[in-house]
N, C-alpha and C positions, 0 to 999 in steps of 0.2 A: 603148766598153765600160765606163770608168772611169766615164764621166757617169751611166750606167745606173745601175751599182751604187749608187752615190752617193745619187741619188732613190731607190733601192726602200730603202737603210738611212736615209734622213733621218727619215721617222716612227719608227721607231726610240728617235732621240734626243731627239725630241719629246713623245712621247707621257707621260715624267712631268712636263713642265712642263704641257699641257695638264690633265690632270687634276687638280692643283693647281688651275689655274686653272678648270675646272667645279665643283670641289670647296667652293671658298669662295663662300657666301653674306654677305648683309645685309638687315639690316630693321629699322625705329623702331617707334617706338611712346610714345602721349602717354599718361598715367593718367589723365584728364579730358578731356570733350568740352567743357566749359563753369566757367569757375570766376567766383570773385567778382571783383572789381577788386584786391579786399586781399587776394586769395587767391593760391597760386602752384602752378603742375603742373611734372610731370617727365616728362621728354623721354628716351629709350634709343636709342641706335644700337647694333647688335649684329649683333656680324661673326662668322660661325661656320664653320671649314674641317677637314678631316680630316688629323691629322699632329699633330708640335708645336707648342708655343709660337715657335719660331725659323725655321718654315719659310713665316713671311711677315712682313717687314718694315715698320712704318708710320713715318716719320722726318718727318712731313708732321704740323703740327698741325690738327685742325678749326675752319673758320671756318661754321658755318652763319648764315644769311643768313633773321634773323627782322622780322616788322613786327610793331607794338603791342606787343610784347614786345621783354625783357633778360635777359642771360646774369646768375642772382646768384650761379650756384656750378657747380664743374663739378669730376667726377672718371672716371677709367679704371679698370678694372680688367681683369685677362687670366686665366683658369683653365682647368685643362687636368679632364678627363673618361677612362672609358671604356665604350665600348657595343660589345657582340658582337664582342671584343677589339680594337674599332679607336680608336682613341684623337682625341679629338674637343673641339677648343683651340674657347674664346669669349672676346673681346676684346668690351670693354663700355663705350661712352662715357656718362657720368652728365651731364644738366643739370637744372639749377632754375632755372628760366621765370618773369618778375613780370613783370605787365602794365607798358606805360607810357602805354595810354589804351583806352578801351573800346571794343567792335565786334569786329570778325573778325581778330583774330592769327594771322598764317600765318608757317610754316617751310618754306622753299623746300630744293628739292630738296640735298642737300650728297653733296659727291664725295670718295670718301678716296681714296688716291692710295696706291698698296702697290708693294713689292719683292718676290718671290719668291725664295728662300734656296735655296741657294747661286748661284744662277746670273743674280742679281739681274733678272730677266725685272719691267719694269713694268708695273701694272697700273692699273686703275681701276674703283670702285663707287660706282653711284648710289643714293641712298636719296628715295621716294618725299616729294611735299611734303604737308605737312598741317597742318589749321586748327584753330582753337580758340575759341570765342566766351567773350567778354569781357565782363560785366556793366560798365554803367555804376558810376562814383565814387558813394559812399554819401557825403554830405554832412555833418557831423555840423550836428545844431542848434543857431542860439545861445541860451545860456542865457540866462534870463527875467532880466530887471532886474528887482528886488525894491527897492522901495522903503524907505527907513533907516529909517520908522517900522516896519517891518514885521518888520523885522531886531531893535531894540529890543523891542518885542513878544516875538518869539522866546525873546530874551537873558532876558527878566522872568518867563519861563515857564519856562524853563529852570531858572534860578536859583529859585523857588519848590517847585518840583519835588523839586530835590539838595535846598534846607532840609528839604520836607516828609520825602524820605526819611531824610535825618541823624536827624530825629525822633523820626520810625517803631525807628528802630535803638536807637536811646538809649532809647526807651522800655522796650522788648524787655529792654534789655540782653544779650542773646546773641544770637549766629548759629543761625536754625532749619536744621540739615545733613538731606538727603533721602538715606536711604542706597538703594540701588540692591539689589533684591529680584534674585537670580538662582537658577532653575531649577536641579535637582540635576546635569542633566545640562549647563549652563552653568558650573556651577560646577566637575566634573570637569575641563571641556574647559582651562580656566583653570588648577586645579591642576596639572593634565598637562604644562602648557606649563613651568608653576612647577619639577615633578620632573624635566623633561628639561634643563631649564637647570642645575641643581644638580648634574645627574648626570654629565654631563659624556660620556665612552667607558666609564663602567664598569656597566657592564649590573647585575649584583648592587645596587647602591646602588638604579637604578634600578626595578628589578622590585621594590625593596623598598618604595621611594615610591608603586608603580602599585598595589601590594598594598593601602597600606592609603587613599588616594581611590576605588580602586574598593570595595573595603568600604564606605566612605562614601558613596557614591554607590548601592550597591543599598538601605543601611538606609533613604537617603529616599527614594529614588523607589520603591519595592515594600515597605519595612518590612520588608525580608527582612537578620536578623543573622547576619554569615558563620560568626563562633567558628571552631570546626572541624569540619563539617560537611564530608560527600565529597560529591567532583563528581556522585553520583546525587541526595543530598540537595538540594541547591545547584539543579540544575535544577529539580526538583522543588519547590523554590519559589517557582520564577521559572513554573510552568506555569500559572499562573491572569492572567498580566499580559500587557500587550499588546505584549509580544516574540513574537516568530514563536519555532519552533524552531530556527532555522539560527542565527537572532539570541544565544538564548538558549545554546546550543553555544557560539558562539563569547565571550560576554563571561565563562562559565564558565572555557571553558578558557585566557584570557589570567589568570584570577585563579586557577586552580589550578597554573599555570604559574609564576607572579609567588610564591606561597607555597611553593613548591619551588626555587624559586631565589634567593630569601630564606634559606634554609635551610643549600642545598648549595653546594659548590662550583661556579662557573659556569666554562666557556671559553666565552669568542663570537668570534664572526669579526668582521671588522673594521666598523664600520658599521653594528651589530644596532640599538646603541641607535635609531640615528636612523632604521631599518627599522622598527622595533617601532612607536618612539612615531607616525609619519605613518603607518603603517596604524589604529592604535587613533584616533586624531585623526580621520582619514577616516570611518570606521566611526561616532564618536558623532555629526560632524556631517552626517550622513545621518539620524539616529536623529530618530524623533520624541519622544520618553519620556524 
């Protein structure tokens, strides 16, 4: 009667260690089917089970067992998850793989060797083997032997060359400088970068700098002068250019904005400046005009 009972409760005692043990997966994976001889691929072993981090043990290092290839670098990592409140641990073995001669490089199958926690039940996981084709060694060329008259040659060309331009310069006597012609809306973009570095967190300083580049900026590119004209006016001059009207709302209302806070008392919240100026940034380098 004892024995009886005994087997009908042994699955019982069983059945959480087996599930653990269904529970945990493995699988690799190369990032290249094919690389150069100088080139190098990576290699993942990734073990994923349901539970914690602690509820499987690996005390066993991996040796995998590669041809045409070498281990040049190798790391773990372990991170825990959650899905559909079940909580879902992936351990992660890193390599980086260099050739050591060309043709088919294979990774033979590799075993990791685990303890199941607490009841230290051992186990074992194989991972599938896989290949990787290897370009032949790129040869470099040897360099051309150049003959010393040819070399001398050079040198005399060379050296008549630097005379002739010493020349040229002396003659001149000054450096002709090519200044760099930039677009009004080039130029805001520039300023912009100019007033947000100056401005630091203080929005008022700021809006004050935005105020008067963007003035600058609609006199040349539209010929339209701000003064004090209202935001009806302000559109209204901007409707004959080649802003849209969402466009033209919008740079109106950052500059009737920027002259009202110029003015008044500002609060901002933390972080406005640097809000402000990467959306106006975004907004002109989209802009064609």
């Amino acid at each position: 009667m004892k024995h009886a009972l005994l087997l009908l409760l042994l699955p019982l005692f069983l059945a959480p260690a087996t599930f653990c043990a269904e529970g945990i997966t493995i699988s690799q994976s190369l990032d290249k089917s094919e690389i150069a001889f100088e080139d190098s691929a990576r290699f993942q072993i990734v073990i994923k089970w349901p539970g914690p981090q602690t509820a499987y043990l690996f005390n066993k290092p991996l040796q995998p067992s590669i041809d045409r290839l070498k281990i040049r670098g190798y790391s773990s990592s372990i991170s825990s998850s959650t899905t559909n409140g079940q909580e879902i641990t992936t351990k992660t073995y890193h390599y980086v793989l260099i050739p050591t001669s060309s043709g088919e490089g294979k990774i033979d199958p590799v075993t990791v060797d685990y303890l199941s926690w607490p009841d230290s039940t051992p186990g074992q996981l194989v991972t599938e083997p896989m290949s990787i084709t290897i370009a032949s060694r790129i040869i470099p060329k040897k360099p051309v032997q150049m003959s010393p008259y040819v070399w001398i040659a050079i040198l005399v060309g060379l050296s008549l060359t630097a005379l002739l331009v010493a020349y040229i310069v002396f003659r001149r006597g000054k450096k002709v400088e090519v200044e760099e012609v930039l677009t009004p809306r080039e130029k805001f973009l520039q300023e912009l970068s100019d007033v947000k570095q100056e401005s630091g967190q203080d929005l008022k300083k700021f809006q004050s700098g935005l105020y008067k580049i963007l003035s600058q900026y609609l006199a040349e590119a539209f010929n339209l002068q701000v003064g004090d004209r209202s935001k009806d006016d302000l559109k209204e001059g901007l409707n004959d250019t080649k802003l849209s009207d969402s466009q033209v709302e919008t740079v109106v209302g950052w500059l009737v904005r920027a002259r009202k806070d110029k003015f008044s008392p500002v609060n901002a919240m933390p972080g406005e400046v640097i809000r402000l100026e990467s959306e106006i940034k975004e907004f002109f380098e989209k802009l064609e005009v």
